[in-house]
C-alpha positions as CSV (number, residue, x, y, z in Angstrom):
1,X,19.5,-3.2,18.6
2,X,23.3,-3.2,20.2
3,X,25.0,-2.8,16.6
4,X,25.6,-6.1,16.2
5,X,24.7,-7.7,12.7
6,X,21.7,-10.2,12.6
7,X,21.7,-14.2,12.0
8,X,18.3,-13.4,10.3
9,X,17.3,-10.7,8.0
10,X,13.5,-11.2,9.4
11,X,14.1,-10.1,12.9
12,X,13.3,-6.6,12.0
13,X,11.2,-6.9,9.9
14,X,8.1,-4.0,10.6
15,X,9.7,-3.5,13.5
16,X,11.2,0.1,14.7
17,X,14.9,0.7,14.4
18,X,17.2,3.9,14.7
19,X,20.6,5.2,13.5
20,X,23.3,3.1,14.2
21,X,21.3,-0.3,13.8
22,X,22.7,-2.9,12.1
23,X,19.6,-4.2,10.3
24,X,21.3,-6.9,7.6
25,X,25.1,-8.8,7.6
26,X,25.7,-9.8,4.2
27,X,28.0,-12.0,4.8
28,X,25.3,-14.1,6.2
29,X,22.9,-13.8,2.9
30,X,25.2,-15.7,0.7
31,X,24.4,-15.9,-3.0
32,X,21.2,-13.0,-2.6
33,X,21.3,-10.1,-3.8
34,X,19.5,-7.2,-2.2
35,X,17.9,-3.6,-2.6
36,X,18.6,-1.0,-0.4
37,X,15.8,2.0,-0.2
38,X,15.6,5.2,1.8
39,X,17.1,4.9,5.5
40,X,19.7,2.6,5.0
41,X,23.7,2.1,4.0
42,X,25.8,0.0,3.4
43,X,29.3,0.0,5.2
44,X,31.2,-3.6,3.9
45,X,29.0,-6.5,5.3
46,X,27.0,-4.7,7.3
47,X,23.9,-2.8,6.5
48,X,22.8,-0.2,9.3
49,X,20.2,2.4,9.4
50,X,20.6,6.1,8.7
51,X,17.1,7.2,10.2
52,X,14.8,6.0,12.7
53,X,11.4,4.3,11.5
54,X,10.0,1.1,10.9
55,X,12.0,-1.3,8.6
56,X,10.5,-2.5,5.5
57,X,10.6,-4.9,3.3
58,X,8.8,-5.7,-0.6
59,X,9.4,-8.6,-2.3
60,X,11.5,-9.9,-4.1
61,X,14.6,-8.0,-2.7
62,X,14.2,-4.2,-1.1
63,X,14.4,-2.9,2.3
64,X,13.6,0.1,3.3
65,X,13.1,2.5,6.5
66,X,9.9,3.8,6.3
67,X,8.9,7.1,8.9
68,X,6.6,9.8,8.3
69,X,8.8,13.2,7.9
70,X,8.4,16.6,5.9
71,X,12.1,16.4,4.2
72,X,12.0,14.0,1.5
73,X,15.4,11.9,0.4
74,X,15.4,11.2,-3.1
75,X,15.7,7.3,-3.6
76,X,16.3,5.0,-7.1
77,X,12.5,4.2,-8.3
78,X,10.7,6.4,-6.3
79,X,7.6,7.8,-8.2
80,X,7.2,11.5,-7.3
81,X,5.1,15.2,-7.6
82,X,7.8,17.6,-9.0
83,X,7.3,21.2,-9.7
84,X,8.8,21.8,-12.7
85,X,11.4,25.4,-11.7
86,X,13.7,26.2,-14.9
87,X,14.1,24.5,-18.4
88,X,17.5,24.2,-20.1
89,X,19.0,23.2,-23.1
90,X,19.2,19.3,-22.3
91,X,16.9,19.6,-19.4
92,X,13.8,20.5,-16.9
93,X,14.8,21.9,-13.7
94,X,12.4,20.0,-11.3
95,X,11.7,20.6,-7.6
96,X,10.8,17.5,-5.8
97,X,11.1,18.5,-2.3
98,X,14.6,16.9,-1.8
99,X,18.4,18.7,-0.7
100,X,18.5,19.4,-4.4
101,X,17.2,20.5,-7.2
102,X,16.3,16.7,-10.0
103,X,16.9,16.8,-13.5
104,X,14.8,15.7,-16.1
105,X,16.8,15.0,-19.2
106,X,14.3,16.3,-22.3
107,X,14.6,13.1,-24.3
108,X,13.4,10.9,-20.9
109,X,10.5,10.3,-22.3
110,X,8.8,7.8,-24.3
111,X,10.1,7.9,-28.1
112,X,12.0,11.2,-27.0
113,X,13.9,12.9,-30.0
114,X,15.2,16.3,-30.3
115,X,12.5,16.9,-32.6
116,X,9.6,16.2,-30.6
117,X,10.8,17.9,-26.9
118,X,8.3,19.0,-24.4
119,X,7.7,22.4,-23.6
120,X,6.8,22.4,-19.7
121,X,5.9,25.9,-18.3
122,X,7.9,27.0,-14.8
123,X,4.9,25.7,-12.3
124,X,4.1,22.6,-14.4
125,X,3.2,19.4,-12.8
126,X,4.9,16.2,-13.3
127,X,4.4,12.7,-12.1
128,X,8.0,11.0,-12.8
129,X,10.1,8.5,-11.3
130,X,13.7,8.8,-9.8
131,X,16.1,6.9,-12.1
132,X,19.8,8.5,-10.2
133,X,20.0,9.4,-7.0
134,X,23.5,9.5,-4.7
135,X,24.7,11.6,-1.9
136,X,26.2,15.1,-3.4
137,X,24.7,15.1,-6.6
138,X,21.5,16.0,-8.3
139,X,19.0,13.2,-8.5
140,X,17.7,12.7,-12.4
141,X,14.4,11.7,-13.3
142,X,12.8,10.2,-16.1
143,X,8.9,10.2,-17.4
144,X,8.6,6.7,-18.5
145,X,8.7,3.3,-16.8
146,X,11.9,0.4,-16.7
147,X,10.6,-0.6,-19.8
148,X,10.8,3.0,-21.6
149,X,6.7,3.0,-22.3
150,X,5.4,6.8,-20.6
151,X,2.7,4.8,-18.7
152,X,1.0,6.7,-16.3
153,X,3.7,9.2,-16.3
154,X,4.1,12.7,-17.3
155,X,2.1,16.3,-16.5
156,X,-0.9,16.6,-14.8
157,X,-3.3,19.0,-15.7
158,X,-5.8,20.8,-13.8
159,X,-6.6,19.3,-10.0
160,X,-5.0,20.6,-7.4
161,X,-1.9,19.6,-5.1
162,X,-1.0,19.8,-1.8
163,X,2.0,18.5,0.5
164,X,1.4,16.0,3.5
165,X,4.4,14.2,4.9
166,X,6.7,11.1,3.4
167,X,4.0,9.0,5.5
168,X,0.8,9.5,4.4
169,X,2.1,9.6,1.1
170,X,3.3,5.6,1.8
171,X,-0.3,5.1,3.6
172,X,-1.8,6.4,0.5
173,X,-0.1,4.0,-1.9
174,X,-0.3,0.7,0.3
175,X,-2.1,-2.7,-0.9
176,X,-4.5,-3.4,0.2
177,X,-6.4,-0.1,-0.2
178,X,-6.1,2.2,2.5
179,X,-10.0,3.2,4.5
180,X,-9.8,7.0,3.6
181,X,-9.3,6.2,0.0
182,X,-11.6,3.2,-0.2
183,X,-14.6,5.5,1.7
184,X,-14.0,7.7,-0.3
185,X,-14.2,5.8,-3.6
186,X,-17.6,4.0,-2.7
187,X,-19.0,7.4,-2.8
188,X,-17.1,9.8,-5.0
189,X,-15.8,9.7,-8.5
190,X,-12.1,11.3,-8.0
191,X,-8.2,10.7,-10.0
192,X,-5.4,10.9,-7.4
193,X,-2.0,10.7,-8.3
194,X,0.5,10.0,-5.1
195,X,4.1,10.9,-4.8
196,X,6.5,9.4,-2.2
197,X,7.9,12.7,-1.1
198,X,4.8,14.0,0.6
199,X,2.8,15.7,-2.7
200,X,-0.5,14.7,-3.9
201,X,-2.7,15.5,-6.6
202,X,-6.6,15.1,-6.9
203,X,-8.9,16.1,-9.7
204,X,-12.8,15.6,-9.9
205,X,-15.8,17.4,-11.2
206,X,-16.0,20.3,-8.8
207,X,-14.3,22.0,-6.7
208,X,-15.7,21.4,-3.5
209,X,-15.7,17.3,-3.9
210,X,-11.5,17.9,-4.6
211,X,-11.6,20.1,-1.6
212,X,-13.0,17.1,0.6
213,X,-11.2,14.2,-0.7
214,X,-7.7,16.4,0.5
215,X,-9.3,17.9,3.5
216,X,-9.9,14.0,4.4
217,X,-6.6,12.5,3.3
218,X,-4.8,15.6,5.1
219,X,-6.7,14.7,8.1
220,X,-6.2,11.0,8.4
221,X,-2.6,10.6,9.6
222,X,-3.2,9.7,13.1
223,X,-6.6,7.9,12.3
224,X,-6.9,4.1,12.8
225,X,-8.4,2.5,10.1
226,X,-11.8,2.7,11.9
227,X,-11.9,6.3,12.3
228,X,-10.5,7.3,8.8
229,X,-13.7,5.4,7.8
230,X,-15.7,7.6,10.0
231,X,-14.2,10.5,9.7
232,X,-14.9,10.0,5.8
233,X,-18.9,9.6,6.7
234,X,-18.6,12.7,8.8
235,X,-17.3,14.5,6.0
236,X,-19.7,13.2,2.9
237,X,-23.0,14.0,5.2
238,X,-21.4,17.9,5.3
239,X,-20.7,17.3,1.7
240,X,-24.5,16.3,0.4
């Protein structure tokens, strides 16, 4: 943690890092090629860290810092809430809870033509993913996947949403399952729909059983795994 480049990519590997760390040398990964995600840049060989957290890594290629923080920082493939603000000409106006405002082109959709655009009302709801995203300029999103298919993108109707931090919102969206989710989902029938900057949406058949499954995700944070499960149990005896 001196600043010095490592001999081995692994070495910090889930472990906690902080500005200035120099996390990957390239010149040492010969022949790989590798993705760089939120809290990390690239200065020639060297790849050092922008923000403290806990370094991550996915297979085949990415690293990523991963913290828990209110401010989100837009990054390539990120799958986000966003409020849709202002609609233009060529495109939405979309808050997603970054520096800046996205933009979502109006043909970024599946089979998008001029002749079939969406008409998204200012509050509207959108699951999307981050296709752009660079320091000084807007991000741009799109509401399909790599392939061009919608998938499970697009507006989400009804439910309600609230905002947690970057975190939870990475808890939420882990594999295996995470324990508040999996409690909850051996007792409740609920849709969820999790963005990486801190927003989450959950719909069910009433009203009260949405209220509980976001009073219990809001409240797991600092939980262990152990007392999310409990805290869960606590919360469905209220419930019934």
């Amino acid at each position: 943690m001196d600043g010095k480049p490592l001999t081995s990519p692994a070495s910090f590997i889930d472990q906690m890092v902080v500005p200035g760390d120099v996390v990957l040398d390239l010149s040492s990964m010969a022949n790989q090629t590798i993705k760089l995600g939120g809290g990390l840049r690239q200065d020639s060989d060297a790849i050092s860290v922008m923000k403290a957290g806990k370094l991550k890594f996915s297979r085949p290629n990415k690293y990523w810092v991963e913290s828990s923080q209110k401010r989100y920082v837009p990054c390539v493939e990120d799958t986000v809430l966003g409020v849709v603000v202002d609609s233009k000409a060529d495109n939405f106006l979309v808050d997603i809870k970054g520096p800046a405002l996205a933009f979502l082109p109006v043909l970024a959709f599946e089979g998008g033509t001029r002749r079939n655009i969406p008409k998204f009302e200012v509050g509207s709801l959108l699951y999307v993913r981050v296709v752009k995203a660079s320091a000084g300029m807007n991000p741009e999103l799109s509401c399909t996947d790599a392939s061009g298919k919608a998938a499970e993108f697009g507006i989400l109707k009804d439910g309600y949403m609230f905002e947690t931090s970057t975190g939870v919102s990475r808890m939420l969206l882990s594999s295996p399952t995470c324990p508040v989710l999996e409690a909850l989902g051996k007792k409740l029938s609920f849709e969820i729909a999790v963005g990486l900057n801190g927003r989450v949406w959950v719909n069910a058949g009433s009203t009260s059983m949405i209220i509980l499954v976001a009073n219990a995700i809001m409240s797991s944070e600092s939980l262990s795994g152990t007392k999310q499960k409990i805290m869960v149990e606590n919360l469905l005896r209220r419930f019934q």
